[in-house]
C-alpha positions as a Markdown table, in Angstrom:
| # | Residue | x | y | z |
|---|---|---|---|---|
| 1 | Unk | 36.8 | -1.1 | 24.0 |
| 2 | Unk | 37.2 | -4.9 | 25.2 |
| 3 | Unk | 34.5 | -5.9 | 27.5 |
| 4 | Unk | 35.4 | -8.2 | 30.5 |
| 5 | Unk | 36.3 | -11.4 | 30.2 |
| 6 | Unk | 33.4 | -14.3 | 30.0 |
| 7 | Unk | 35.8 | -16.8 | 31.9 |
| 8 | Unk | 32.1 | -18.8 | 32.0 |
| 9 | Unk | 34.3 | -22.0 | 32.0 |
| 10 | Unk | 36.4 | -21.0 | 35.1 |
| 11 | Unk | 32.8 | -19.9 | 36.9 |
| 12 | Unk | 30.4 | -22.3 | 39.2 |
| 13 | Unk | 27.9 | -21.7 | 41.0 |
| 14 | Unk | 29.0 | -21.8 | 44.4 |
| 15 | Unk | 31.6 | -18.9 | 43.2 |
| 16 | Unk | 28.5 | -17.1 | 42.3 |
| 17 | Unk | 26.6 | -17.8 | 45.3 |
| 18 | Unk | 29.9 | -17.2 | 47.8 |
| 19 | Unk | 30.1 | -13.7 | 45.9 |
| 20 | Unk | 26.4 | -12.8 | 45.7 |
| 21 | Unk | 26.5 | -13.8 | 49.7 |
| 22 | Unk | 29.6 | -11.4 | 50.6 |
| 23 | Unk | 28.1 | -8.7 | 48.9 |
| 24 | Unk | 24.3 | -9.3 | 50.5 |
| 25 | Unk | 26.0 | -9.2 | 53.8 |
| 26 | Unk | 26.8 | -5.9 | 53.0 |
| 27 | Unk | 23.3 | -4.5 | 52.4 |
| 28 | Unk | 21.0 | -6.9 | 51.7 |
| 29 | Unk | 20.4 | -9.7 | 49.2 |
| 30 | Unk | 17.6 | -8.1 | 47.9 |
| 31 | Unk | 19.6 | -5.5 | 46.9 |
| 32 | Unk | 22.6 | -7.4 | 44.8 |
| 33 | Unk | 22.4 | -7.6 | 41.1 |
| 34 | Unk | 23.7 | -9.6 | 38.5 |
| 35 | Unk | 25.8 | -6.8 | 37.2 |
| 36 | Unk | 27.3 | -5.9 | 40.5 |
| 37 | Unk | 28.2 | -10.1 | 41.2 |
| 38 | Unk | 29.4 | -10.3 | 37.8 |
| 39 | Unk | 31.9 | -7.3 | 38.9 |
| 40 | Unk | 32.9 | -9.0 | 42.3 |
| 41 | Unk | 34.1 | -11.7 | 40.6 |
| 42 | Unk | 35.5 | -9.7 | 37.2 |
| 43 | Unk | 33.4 | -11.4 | 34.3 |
| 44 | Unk | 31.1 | -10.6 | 32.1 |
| 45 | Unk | 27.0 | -10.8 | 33.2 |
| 46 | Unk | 26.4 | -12.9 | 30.9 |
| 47 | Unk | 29.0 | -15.7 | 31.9 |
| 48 | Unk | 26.8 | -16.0 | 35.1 |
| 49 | Unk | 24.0 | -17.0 | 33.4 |
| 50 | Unk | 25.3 | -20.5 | 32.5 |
| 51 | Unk | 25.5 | -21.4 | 35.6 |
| 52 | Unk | 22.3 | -19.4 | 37.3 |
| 53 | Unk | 19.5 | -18.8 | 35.0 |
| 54 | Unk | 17.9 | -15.6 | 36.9 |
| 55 | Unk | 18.5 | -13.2 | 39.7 |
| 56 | Unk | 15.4 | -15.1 | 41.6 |
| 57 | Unk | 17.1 | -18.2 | 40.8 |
| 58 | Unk | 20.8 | -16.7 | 42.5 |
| 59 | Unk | 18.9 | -15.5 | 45.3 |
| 60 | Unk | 17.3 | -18.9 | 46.2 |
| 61 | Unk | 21.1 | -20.5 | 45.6 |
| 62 | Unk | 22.2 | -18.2 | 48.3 |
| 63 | Unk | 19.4 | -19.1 | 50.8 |
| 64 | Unk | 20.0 | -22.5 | 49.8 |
| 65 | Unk | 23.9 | -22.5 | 50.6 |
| 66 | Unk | 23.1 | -21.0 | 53.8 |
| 67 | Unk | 20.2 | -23.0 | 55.3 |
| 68 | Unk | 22.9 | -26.1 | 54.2 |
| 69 | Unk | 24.5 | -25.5 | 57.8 |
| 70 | Unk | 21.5 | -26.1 | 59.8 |
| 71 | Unk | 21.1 | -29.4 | 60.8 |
| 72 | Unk | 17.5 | -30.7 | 60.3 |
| 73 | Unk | 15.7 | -32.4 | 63.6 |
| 74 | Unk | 16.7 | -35.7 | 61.8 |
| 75 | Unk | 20.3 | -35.2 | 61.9 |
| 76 | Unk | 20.4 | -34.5 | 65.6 |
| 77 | Unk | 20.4 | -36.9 | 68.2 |
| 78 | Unk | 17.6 | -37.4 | 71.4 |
| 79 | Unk | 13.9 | -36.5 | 72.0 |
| 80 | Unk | 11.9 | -34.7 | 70.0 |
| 81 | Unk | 12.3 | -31.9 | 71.7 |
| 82 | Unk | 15.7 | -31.8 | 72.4 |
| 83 | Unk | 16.2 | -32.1 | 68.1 |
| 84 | Unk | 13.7 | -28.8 | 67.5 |
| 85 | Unk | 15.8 | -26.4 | 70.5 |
| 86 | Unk | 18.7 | -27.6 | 68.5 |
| 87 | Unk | 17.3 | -27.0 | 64.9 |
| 88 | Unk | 15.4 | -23.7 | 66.6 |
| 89 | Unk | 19.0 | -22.6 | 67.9 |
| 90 | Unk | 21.1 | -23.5 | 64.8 |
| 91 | Unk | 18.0 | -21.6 | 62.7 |
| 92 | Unk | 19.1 | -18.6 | 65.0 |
| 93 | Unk | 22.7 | -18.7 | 64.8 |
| 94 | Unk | 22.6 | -19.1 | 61.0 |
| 95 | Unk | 20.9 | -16.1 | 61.0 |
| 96 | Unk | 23.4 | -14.4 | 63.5 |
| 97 | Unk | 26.3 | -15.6 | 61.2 |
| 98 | Unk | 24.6 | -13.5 | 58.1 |
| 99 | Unk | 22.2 | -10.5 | 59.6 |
| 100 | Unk | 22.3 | -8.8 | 56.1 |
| 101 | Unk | 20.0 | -11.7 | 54.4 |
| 102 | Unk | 18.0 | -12.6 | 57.6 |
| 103 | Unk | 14.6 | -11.8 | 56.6 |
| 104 | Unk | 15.5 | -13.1 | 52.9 |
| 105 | Unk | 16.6 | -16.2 | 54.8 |
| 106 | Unk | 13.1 | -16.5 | 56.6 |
| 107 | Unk | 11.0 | -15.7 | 53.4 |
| 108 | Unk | 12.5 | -17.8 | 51.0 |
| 109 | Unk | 13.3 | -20.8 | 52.5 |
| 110 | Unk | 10.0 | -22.3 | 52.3 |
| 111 | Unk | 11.5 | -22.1 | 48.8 |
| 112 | Unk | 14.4 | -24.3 | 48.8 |
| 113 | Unk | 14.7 | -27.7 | 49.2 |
| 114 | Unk | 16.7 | -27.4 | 52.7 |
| 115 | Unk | 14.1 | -24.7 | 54.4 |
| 116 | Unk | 11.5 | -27.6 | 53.0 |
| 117 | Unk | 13.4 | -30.3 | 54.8 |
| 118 | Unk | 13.3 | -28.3 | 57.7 |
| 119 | Unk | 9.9 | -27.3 | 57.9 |
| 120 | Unk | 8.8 | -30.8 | 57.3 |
| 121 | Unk | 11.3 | -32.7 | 59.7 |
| 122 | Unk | 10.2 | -29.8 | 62.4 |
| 123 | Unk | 6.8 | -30.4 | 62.0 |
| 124 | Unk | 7.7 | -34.0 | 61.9 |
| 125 | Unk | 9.2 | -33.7 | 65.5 |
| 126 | Unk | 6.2 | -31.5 | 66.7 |
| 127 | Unk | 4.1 | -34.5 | 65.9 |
| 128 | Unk | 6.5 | -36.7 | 67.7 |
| 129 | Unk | 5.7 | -35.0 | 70.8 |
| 130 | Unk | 1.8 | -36.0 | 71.0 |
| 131 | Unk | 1.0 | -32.8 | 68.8 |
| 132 | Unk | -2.2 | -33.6 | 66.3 |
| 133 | Unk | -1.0 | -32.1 | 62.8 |
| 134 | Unk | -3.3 | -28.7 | 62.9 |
| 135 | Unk | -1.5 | -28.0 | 66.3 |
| 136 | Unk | 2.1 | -29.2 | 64.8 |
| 137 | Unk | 1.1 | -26.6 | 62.3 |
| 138 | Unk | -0.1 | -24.3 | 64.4 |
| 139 | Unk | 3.0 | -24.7 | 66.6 |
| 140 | Unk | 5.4 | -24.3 | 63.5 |
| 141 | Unk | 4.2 | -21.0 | 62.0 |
| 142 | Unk | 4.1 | -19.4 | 66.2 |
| 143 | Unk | 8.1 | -20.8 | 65.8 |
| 144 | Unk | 7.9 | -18.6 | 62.1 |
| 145 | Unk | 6.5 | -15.8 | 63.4 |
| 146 | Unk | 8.7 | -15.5 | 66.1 |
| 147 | Unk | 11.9 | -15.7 | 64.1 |
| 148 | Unk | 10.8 | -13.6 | 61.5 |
| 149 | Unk | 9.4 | -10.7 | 64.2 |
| 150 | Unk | 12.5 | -10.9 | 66.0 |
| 151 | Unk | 14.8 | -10.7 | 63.6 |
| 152 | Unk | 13.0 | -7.5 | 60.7 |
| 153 | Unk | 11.6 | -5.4 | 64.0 |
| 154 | Unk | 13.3 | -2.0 | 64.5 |
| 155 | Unk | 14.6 | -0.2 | 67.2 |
| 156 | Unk | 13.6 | -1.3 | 70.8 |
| 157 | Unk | 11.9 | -4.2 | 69.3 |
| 158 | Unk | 14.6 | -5.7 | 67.5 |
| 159 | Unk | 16.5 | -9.1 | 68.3 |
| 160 | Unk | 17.3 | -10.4 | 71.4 |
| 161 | Unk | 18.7 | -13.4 | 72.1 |
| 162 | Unk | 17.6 | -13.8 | 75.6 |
| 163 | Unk | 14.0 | -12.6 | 74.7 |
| 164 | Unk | 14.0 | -14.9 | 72.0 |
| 165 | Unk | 14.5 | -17.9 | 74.1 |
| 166 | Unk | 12.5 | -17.0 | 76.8 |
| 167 | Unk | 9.5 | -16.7 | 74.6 |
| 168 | Unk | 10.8 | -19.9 | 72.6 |
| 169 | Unk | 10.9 | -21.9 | 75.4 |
| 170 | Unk | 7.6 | -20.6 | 77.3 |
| 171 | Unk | 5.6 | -22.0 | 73.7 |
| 172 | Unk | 7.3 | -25.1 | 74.0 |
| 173 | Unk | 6.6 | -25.4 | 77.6 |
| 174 | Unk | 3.3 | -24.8 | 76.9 |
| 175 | Unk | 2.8 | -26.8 | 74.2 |
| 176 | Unk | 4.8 | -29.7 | 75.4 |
| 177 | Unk | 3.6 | -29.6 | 78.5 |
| 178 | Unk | 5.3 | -32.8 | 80.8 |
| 179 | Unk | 8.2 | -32.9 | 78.6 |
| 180 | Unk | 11.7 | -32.0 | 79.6 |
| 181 | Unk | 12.7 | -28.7 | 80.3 |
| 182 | Unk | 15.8 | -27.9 | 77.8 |
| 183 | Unk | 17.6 | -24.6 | 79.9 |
């Protein structure tokens, strides 16, 4: 019985990560295999692994790709605080844009080298403001926890985009207090 075909020379890896993120969106990124991306795109498994070494190492591509379209604080124009509203907000829509890999997105970006870039140019800006680093910190994980709460809550608790930047905004206000009020 012929098996598929390895086509490993007509494969990359952003064919693998564009199919592994069309079928996460589906159900989850946690929850697509190998076997099943291998299907989507009508080779053999094993062609995918010369261009991704692991499952773990597809997932992180994926994140990757999609942390790609937010802009870090340094790519955006104006005050400090005006550059981490806009990376908060673009952090938010990018997770609007792909709800089935939003808490993957949050958990593994640390991970990647564009979630580090991130973290480190928020912080960056956080510092910019007057913040010492523990606060900067501080601050950053409060921004963390809110994303991540808002987006994997259930039910009655689950995101709002109103509630979000309310409470976003009230930490910023009272972190930055005497800085302009972004509305």
């Amino acid at each position: 019985m012929p098996g598929r075909p390895l086509r490993a020379e007509s494969l990359s890896k952003t064919s693998i990560v564009d199919a592994a993120l069309r079928l996460a969106s589906r159900r989850g990124l946690e929850q697509v295999r190998m076997r099943e991306v291998a299907e989507e795109l009508n080779v053999a498994v094993g062609a995918l692994y010369h261009h991704v070494p692991s499952q773990a190492a597809m997932q992180s591509a994926v994140i990757q790709q999609v942390l790609e379209g937010v802009p870090t604080p340094n790519e955006i124009g104006g005050t400090p605080r005006r550059r981490i509203v806009a990376t908060m907000r673009a952090i938010q829509q990018t997770l609007d844009d792909h709800p089935g890999i939003s808490a993957n997105v949050i958990a593994g970006a640390p991970e990647t080298e564009r979630g580090g870039t991130i973290r480190r140019e928020l912080l960056a800006a956080l510092r910019e403001t007057g913040l010492g680093k523990a606060a900067a910190e501080r601050a950053y994980l409060g921004f963390e926890w809110l994303w991540l709460g808002s987006r994997v809550a259930p039910g009655a608790h689950s995101y709002n985009r109103v509630a979000f930047e309310y409470v976003f905004t009230a930490m910023l206000d009272g972190l930055l207090p005497g800085t302009e009020r972004l509305r």
